[in-house]
PyMOL CGO cylinders between C-alpha atoms (Angstrom):
from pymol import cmd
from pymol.cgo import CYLINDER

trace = [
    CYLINDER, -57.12, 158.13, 209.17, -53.30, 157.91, 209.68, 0.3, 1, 1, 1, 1, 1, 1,
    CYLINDER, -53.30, 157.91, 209.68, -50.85, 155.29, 209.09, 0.3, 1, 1, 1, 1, 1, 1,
    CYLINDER, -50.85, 155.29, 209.09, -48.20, 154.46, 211.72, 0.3, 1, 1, 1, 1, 1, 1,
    CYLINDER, -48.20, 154.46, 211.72, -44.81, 154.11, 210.74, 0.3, 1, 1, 1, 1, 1, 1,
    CYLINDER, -44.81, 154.11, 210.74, -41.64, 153.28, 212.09, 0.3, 1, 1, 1, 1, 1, 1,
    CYLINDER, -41.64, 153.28, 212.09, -38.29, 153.73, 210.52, 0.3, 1, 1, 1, 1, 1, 1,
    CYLINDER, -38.29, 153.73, 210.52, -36.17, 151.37, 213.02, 0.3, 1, 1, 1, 1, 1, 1,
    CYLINDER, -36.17, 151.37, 213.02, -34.66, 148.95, 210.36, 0.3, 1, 1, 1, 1, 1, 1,
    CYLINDER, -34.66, 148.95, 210.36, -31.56, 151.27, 209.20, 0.3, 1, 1, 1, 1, 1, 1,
    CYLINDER, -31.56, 151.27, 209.20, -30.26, 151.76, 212.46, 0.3, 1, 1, 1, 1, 1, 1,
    CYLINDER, -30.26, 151.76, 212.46, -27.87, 148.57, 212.43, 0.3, 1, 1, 1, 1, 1, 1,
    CYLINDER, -27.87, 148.57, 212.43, -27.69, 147.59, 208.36, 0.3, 1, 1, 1, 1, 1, 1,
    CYLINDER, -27.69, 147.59, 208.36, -28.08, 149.38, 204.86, 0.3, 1, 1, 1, 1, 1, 1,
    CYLINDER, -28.08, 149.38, 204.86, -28.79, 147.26, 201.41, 0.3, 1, 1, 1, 1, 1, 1,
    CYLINDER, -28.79, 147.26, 201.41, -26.61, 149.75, 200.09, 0.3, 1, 1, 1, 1, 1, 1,
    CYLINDER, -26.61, 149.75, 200.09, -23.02, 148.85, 202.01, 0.3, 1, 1, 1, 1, 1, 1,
    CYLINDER, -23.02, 148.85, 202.01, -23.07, 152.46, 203.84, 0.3, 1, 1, 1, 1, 1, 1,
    CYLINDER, -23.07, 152.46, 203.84, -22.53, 152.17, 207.47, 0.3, 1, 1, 1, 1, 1, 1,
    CYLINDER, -22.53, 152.17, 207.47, -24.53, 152.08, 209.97, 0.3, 1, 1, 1, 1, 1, 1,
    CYLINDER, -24.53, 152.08, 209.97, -26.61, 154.62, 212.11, 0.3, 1, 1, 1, 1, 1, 1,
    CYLINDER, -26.61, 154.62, 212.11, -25.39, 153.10, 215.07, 0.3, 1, 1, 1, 1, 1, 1,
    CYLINDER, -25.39, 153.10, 215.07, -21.77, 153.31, 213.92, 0.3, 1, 1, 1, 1, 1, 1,
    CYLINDER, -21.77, 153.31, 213.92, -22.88, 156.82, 213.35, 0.3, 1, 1, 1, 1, 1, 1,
    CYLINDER, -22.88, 156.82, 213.35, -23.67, 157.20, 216.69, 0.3, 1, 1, 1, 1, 1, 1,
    CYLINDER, -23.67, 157.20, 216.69, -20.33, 155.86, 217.42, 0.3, 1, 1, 1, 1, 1, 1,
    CYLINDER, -20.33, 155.86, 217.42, -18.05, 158.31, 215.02, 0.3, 1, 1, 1, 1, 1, 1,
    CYLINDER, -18.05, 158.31, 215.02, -20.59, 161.60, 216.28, 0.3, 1, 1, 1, 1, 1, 1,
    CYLINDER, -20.59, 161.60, 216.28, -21.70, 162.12, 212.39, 0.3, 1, 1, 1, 1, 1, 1,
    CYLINDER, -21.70, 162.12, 212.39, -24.72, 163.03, 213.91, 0.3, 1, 1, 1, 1, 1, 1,
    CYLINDER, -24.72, 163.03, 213.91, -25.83, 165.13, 210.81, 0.3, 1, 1, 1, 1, 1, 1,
    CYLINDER, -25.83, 165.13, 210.81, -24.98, 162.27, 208.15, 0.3, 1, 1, 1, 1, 1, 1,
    CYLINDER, -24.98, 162.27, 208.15, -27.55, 160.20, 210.70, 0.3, 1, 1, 1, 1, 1, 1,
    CYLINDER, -27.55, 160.20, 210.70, -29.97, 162.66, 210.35, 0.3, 1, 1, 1, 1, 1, 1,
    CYLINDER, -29.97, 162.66, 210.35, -30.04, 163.13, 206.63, 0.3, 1, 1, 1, 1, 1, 1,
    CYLINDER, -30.04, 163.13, 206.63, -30.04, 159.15, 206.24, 0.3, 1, 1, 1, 1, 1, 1,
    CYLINDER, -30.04, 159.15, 206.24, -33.30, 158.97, 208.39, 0.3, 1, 1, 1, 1, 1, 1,
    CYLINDER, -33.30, 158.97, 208.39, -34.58, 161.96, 206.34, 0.3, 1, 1, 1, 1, 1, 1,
    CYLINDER, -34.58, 161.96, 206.34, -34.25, 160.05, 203.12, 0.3, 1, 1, 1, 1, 1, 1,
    CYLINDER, -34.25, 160.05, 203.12, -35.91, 157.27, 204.48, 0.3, 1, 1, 1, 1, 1, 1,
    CYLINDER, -35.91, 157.27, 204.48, -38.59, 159.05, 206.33, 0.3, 1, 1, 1, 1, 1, 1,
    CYLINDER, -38.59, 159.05, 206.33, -39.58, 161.26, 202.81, 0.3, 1, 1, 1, 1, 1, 1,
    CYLINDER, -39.58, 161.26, 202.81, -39.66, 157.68, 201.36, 0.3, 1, 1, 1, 1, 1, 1,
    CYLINDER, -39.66, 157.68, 201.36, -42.33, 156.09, 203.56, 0.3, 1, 1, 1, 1, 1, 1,
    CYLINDER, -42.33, 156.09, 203.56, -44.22, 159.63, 203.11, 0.3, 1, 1, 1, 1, 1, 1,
    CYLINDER, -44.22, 159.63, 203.11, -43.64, 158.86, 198.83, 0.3, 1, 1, 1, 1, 1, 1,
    CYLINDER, -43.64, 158.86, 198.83, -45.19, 154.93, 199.90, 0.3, 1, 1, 1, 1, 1, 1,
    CYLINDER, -45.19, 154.93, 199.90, -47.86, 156.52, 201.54, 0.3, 1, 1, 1, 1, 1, 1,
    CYLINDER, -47.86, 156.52, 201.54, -47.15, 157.04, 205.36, 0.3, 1, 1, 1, 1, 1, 1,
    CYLINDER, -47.15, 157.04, 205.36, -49.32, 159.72, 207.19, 0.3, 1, 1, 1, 1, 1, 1,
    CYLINDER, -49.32, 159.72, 207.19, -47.14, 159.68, 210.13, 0.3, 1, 1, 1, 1, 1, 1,
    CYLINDER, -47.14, 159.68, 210.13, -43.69, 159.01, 211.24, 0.3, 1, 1, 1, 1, 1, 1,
    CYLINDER, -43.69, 159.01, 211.24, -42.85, 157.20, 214.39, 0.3, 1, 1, 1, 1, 1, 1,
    CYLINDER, -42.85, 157.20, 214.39, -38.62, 156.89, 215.28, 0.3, 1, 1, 1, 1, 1, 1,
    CYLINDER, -38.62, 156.89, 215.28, -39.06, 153.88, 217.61, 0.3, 1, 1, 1, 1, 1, 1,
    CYLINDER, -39.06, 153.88, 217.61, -35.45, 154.85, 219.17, 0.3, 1, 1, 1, 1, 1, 1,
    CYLINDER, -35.45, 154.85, 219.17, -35.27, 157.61, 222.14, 0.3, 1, 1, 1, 1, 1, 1,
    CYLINDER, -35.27, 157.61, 222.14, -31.36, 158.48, 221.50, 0.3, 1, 1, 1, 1, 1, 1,
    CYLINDER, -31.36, 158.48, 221.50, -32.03, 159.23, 217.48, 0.3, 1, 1, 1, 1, 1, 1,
    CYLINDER, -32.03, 159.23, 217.48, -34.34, 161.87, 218.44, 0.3, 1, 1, 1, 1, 1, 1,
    CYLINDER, -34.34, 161.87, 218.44, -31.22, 164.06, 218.85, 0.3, 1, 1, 1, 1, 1, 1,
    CYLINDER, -31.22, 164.06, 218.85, -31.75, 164.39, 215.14, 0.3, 1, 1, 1, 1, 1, 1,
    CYLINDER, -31.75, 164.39, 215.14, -35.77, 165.10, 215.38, 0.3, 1, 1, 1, 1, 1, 1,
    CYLINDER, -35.77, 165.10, 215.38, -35.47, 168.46, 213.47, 0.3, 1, 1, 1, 1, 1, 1,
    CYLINDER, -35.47, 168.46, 213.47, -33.34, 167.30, 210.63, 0.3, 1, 1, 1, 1, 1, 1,
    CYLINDER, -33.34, 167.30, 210.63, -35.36, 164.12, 210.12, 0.3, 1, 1, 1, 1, 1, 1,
    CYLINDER, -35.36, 164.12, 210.12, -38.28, 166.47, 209.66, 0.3, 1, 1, 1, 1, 1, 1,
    CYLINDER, -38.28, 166.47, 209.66, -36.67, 169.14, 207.07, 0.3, 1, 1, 1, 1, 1, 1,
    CYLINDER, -36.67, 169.14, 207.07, -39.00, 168.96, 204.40, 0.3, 1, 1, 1, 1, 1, 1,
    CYLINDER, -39.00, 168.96, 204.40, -40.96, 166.53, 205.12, 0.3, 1, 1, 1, 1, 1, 1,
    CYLINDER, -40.96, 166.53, 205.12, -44.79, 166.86, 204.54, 0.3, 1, 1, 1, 1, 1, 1,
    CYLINDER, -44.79, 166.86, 204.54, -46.20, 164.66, 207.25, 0.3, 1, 1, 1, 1, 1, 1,
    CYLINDER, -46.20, 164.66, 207.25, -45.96, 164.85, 210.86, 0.3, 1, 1, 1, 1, 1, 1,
    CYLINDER, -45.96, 164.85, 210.86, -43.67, 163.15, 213.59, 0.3, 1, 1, 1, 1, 1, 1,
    CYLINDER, -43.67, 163.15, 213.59, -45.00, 161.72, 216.46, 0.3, 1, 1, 1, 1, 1, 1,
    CYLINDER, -45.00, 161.72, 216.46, -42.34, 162.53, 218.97, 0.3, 1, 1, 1, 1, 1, 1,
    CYLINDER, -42.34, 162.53, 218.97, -41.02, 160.01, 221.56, 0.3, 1, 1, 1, 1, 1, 1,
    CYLINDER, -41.02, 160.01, 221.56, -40.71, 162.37, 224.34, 0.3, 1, 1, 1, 1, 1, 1,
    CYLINDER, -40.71, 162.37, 224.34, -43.80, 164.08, 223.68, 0.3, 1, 1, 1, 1, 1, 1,
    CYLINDER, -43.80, 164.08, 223.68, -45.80, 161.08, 224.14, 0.3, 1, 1, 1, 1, 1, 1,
    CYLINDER, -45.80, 161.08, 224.14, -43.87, 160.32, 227.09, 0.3, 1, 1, 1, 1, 1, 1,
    CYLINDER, -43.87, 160.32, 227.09, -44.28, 163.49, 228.74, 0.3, 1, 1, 1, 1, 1, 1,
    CYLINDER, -44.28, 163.49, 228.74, -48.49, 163.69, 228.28, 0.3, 1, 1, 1, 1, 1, 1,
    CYLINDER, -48.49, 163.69, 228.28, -48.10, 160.16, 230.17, 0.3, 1, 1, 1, 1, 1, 1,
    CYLINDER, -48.10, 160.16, 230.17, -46.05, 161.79, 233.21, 0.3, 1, 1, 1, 1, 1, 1,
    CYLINDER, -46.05, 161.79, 233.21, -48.63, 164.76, 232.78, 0.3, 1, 1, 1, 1, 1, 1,
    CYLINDER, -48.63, 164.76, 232.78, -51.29, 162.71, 233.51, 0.3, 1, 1, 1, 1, 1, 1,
    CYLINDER, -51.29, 162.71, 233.51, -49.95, 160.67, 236.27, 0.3, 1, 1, 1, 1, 1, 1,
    CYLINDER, -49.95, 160.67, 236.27, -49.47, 163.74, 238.12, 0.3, 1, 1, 1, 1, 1, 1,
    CYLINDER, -49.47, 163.74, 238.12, -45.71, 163.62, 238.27, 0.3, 1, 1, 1, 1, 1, 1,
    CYLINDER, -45.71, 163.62, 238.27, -43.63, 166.89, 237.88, 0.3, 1, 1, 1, 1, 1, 1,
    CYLINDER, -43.63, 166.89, 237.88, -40.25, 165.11, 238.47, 0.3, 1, 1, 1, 1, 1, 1,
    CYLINDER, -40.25, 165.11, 238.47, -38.78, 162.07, 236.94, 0.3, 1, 1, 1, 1, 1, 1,
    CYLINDER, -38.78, 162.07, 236.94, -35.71, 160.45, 236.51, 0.3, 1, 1, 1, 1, 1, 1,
    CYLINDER, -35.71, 160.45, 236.51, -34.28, 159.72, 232.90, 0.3, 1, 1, 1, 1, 1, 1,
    CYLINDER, -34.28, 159.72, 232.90, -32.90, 156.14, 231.83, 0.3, 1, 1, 1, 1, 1, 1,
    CYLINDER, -32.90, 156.14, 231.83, -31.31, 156.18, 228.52, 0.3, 1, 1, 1, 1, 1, 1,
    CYLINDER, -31.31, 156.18, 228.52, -28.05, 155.86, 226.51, 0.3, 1, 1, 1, 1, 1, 1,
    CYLINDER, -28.05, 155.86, 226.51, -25.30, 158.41, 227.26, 0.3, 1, 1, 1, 1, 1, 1,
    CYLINDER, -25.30, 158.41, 227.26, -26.67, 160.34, 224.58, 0.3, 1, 1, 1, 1, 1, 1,
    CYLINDER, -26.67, 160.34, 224.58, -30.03, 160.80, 225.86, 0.3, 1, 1, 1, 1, 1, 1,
    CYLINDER, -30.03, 160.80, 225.86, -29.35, 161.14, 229.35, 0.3, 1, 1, 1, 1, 1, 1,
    CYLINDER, -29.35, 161.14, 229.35, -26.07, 163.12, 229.36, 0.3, 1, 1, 1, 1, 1, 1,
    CYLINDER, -26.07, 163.12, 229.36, -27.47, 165.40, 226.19, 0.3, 1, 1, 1, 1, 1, 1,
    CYLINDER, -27.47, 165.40, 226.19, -30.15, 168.06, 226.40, 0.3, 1, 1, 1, 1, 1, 1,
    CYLINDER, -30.15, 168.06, 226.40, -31.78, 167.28, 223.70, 0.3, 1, 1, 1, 1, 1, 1,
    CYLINDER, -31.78, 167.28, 223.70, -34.12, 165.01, 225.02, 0.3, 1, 1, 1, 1, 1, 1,
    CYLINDER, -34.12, 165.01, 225.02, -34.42, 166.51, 228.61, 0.3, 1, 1, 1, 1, 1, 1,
    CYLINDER, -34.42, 166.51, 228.61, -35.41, 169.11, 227.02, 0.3, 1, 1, 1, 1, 1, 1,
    CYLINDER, -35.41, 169.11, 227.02, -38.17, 168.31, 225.77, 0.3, 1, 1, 1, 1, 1, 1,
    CYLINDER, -38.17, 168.31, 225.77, -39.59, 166.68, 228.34, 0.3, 1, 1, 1, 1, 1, 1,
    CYLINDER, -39.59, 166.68, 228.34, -39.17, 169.89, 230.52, 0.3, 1, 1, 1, 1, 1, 1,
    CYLINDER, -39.17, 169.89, 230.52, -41.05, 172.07, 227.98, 0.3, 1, 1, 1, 1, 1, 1,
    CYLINDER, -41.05, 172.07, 227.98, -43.86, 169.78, 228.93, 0.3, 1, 1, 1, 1, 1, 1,
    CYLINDER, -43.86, 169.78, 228.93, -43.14, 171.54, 232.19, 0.3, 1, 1, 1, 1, 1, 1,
    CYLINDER, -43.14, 171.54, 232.19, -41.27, 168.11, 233.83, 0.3, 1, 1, 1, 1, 1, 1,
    CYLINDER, -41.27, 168.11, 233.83, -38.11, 168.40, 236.30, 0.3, 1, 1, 1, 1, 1, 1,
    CYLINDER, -38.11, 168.40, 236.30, -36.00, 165.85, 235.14, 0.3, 1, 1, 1, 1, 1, 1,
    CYLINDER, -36.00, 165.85, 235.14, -33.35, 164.39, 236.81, 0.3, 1, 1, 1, 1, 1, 1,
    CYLINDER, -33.35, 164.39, 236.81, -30.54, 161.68, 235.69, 0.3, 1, 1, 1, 1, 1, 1,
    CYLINDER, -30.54, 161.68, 235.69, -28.43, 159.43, 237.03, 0.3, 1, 1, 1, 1, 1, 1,
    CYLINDER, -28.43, 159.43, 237.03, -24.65, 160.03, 238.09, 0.3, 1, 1, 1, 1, 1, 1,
    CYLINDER, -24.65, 160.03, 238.09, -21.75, 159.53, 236.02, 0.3, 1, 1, 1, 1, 1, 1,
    CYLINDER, -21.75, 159.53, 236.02, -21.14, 156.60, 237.01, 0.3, 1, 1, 1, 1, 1, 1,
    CYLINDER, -21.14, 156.60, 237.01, -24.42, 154.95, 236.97, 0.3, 1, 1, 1, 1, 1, 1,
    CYLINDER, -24.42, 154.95, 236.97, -25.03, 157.06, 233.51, 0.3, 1, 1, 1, 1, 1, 1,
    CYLINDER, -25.03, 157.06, 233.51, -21.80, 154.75, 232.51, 0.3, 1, 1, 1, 1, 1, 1,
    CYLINDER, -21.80, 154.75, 232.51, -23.80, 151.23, 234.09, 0.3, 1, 1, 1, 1, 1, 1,
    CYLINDER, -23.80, 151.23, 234.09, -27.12, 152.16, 232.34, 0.3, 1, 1, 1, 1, 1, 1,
    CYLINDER, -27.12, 152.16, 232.34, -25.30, 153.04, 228.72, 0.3, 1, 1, 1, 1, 1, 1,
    CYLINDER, -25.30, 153.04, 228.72, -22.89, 150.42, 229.15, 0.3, 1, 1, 1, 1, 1, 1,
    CYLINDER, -22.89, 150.42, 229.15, -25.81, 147.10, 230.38, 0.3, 1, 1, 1, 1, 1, 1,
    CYLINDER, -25.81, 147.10, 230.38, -27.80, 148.59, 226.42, 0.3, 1, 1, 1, 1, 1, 1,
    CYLINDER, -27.80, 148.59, 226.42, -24.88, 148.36, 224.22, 0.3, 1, 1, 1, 1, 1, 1,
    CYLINDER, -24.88, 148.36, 224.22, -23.22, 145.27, 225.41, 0.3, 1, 1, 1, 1, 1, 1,
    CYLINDER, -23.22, 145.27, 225.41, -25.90, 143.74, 226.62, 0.3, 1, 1, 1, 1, 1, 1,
    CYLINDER, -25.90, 143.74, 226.62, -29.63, 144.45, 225.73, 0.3, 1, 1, 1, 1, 1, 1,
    CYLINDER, -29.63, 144.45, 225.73, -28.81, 145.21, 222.60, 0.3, 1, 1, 1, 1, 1, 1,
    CYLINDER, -28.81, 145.21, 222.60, -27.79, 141.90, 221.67, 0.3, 1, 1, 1, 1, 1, 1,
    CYLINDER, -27.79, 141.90, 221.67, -30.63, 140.03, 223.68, 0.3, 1, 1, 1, 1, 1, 1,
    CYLINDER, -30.63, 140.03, 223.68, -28.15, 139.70, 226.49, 0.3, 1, 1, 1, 1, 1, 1,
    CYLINDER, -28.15, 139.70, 226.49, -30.35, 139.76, 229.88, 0.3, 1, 1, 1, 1, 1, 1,
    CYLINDER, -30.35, 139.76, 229.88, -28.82, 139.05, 233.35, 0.3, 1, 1, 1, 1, 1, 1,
    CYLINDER, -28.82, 139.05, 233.35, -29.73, 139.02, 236.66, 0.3, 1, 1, 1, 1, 1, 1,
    CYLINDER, -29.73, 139.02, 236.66, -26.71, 141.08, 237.75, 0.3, 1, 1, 1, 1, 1, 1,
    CYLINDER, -26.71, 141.08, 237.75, -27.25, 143.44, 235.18, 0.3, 1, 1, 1, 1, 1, 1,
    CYLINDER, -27.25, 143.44, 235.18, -31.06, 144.10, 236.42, 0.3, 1, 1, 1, 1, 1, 1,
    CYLINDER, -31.06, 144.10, 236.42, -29.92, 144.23, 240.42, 0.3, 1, 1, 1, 1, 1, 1,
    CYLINDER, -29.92, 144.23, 240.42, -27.44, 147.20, 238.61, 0.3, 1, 1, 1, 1, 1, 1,
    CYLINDER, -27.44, 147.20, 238.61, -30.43, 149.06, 237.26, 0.3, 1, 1, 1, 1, 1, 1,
    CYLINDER, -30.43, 149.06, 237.26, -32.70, 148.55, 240.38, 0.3, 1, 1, 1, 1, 1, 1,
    CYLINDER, -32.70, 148.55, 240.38, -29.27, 150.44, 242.23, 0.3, 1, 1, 1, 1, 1, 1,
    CYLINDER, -29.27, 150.44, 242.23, -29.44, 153.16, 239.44, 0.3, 1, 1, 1, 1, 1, 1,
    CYLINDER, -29.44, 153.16, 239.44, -33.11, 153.81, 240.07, 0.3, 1, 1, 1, 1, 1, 1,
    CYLINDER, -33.11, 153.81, 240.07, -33.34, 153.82, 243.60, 0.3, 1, 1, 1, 1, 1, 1,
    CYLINDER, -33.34, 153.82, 243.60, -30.71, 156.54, 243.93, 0.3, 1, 1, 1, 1, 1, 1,
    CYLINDER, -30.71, 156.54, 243.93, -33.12, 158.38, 241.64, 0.3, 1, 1, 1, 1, 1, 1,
    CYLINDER, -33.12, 158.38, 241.64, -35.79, 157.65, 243.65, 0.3, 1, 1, 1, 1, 1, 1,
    CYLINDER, -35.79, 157.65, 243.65, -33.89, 158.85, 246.67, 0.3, 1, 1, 1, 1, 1, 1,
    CYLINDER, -33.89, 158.85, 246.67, -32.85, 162.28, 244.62, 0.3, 1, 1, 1, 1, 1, 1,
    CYLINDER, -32.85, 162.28, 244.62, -36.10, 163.00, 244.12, 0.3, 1, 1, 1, 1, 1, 1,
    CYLINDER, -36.10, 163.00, 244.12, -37.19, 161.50, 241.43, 0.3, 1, 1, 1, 1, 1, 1,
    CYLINDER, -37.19, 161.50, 241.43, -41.32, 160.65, 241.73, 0.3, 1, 1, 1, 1, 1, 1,
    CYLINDER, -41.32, 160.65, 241.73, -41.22, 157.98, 238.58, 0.3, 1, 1, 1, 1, 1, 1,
    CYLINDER, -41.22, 157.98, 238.58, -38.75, 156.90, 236.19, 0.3, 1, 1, 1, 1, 1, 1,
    CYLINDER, -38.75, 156.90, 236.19, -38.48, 157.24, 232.66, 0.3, 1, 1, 1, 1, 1, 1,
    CYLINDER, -38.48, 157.24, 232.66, -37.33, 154.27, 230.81, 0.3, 1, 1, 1, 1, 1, 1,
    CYLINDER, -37.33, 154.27, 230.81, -35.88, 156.32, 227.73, 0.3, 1, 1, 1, 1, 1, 1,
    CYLINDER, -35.88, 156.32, 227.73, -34.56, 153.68, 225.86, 0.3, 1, 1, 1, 1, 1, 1,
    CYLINDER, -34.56, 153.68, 225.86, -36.33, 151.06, 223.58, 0.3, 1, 1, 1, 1, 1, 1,
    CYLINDER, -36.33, 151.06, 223.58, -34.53, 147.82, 225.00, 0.3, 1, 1, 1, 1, 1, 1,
    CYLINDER, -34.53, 147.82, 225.00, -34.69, 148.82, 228.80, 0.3, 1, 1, 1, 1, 1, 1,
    CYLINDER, -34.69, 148.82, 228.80, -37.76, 147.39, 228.81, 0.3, 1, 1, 1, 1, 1, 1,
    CYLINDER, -37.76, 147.39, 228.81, -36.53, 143.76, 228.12, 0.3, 1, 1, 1, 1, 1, 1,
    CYLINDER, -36.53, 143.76, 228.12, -34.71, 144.11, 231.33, 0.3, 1, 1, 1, 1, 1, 1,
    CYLINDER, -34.71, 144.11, 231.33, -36.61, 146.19, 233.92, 0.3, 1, 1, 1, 1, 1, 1,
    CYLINDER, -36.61, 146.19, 233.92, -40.19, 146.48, 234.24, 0.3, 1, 1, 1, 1, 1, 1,
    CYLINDER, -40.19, 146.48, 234.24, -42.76, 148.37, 236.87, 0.3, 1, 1, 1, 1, 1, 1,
    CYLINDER, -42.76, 148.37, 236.87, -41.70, 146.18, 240.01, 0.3, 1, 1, 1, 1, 1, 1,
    CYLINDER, -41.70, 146.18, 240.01, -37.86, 146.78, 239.65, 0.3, 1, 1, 1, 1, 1, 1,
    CYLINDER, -37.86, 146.78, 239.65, -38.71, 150.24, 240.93, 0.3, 1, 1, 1, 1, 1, 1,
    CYLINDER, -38.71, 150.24, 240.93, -39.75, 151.99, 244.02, 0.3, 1, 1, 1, 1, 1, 1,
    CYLINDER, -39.75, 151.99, 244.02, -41.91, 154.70, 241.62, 0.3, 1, 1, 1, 1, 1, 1,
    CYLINDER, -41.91, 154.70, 241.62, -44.01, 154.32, 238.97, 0.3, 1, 1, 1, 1, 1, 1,
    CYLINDER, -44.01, 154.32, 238.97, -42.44, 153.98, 235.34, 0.3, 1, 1, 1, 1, 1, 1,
    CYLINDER, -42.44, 153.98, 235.34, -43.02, 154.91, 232.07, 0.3, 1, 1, 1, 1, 1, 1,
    CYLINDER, -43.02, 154.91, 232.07, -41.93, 152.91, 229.51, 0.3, 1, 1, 1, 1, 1, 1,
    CYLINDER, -41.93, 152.91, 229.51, -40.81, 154.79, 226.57, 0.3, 1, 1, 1, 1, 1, 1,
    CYLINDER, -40.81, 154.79, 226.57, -41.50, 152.04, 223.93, 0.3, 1, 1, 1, 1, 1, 1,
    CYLINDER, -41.50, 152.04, 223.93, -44.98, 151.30, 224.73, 0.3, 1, 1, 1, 1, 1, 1,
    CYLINDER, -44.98, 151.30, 224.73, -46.16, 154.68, 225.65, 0.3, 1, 1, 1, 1, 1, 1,
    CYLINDER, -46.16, 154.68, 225.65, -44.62, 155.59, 222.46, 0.3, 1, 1, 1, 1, 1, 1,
    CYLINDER, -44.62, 155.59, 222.46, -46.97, 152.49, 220.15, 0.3, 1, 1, 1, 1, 1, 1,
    CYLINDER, -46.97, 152.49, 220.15, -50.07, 153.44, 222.24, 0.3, 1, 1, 1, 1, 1, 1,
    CYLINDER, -50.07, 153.44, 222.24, -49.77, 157.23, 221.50, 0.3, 1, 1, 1, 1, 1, 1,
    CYLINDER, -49.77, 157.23, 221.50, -49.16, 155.87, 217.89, 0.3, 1, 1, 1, 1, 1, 1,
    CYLINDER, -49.16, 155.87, 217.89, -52.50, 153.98, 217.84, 0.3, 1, 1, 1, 1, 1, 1,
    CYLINDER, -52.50, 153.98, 217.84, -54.21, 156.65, 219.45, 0.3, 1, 1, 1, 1, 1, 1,
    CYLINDER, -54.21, 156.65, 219.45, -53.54, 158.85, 216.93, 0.3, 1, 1, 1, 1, 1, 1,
    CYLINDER, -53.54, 158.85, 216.93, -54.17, 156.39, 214.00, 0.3, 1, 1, 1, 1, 1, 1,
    CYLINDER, -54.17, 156.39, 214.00, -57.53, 155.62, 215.21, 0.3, 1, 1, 1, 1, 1, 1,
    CYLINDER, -57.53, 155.62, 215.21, -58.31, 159.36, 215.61, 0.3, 1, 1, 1, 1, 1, 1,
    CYLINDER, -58.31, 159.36, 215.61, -58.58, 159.04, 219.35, 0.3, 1, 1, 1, 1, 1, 1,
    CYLINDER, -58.58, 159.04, 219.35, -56.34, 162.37, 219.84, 0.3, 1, 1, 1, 1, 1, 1,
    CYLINDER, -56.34, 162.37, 219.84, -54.12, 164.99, 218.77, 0.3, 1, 1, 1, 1, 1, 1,
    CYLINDER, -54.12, 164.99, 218.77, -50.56, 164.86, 218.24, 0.3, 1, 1, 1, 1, 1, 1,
    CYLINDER, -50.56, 164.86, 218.24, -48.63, 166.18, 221.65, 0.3, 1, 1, 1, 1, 1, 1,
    CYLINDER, -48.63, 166.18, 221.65, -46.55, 168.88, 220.32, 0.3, 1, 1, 1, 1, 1, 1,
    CYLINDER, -46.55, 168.88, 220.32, -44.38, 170.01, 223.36, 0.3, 1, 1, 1, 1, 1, 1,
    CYLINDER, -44.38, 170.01, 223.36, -45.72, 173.75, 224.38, 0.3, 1, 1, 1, 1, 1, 1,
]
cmd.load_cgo(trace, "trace")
């Protein structure tokens, strides 16, 4: 049976005084991310871990190199995601996220070797939606203006053509939930845990992307 996994805790602070992913982020050392989530994935695989779950959509820009060597599987954010939007019957949905995620093909990507369309926001609202997580949600910051914002961001998706929206980062949920859109939604962080448990319980296969 697996063991789920998450490696979320050295995104803001290290033990060690080295700085943080997120200031990573920041400075675009996306490599020196990578290789710190690599040593910490290989040490959850040394503790025991059967499976690795990155609860955080924008650090799976780093997916490959958080994998190099490693001897036990990934369960991928988007790939969970995109079996979700499979099964709903959706071919084309728009994609919430940081900057990163949504402005980066890395991510929409992945989803569209699931065969998905995916569509995001305009620069402008891509600025709103990156802007409302950093400031905001990711300091437990939750407004009423801020949600109206979002409900603006997804109804022009809506109207572009999107048929459901992808909530692609892990604190979007805390502001915006099924009824703030016009579609349906899928919520990155809980698709994510129940493909997790799914898997742990033997219930399915890892989604690989085709």
């Amino acid at each position: 049976m697996a063991v789920n996994v998450s490696i979320p805790t050295i995104l803001r602070t290290h033990t060690d005084g080295e700085k943080s992913v997120e200031a990573m982020q920041a400075e675009g050392r996306w490599d020196d991310a990578g290789r710190e989530l690599n040593r910490a994935a290989k040490a959850l695989e040394a503790a025991g871990a059967e499976l690795v779950v990155l609860c955080t959509n924008t650090m799976h820009k780093v997916a490959d190199l958080l994998v190099d060597g490693l001897g036990i599987p990934l369960l991928h954010l988007a790939d969970a995601t995109a079996v979700a939007i499979t099964r709903a019957g959706i071919e084309r949905v728009g994609l919430l996220g940081t900057a990163f995620t949504m402005g980066q093909p890395f991510y929409r990507e992945r989803l569209a070797a699931h065969g998905l369309d995916v569509l995001v926001p305009e620069p402008a609202d891509r600025e709103t939606v990156h802007r409302i997580i950093y400031d905001e949600l990711v300091l437990g910051v939750v407004t009423d203006e801020s949600r109206d914002a979002y409900r603006g961001v997804i109804r022009r998706l809506a109207a572009a053509g999107a048929a459901g929206v992808v909530y692609g980062c892990t604190e979007i949920e805390l502001l915006v939930g099924p009824g703030d859109s016009p579609v349906p939604t899928f919520p990155t962080t809980r698709l994510h845990a129940e493909a997790a448990v799914d898997y742990a319980l033997g219930l399915t296969e890892l989604p690989f992307a085709r």
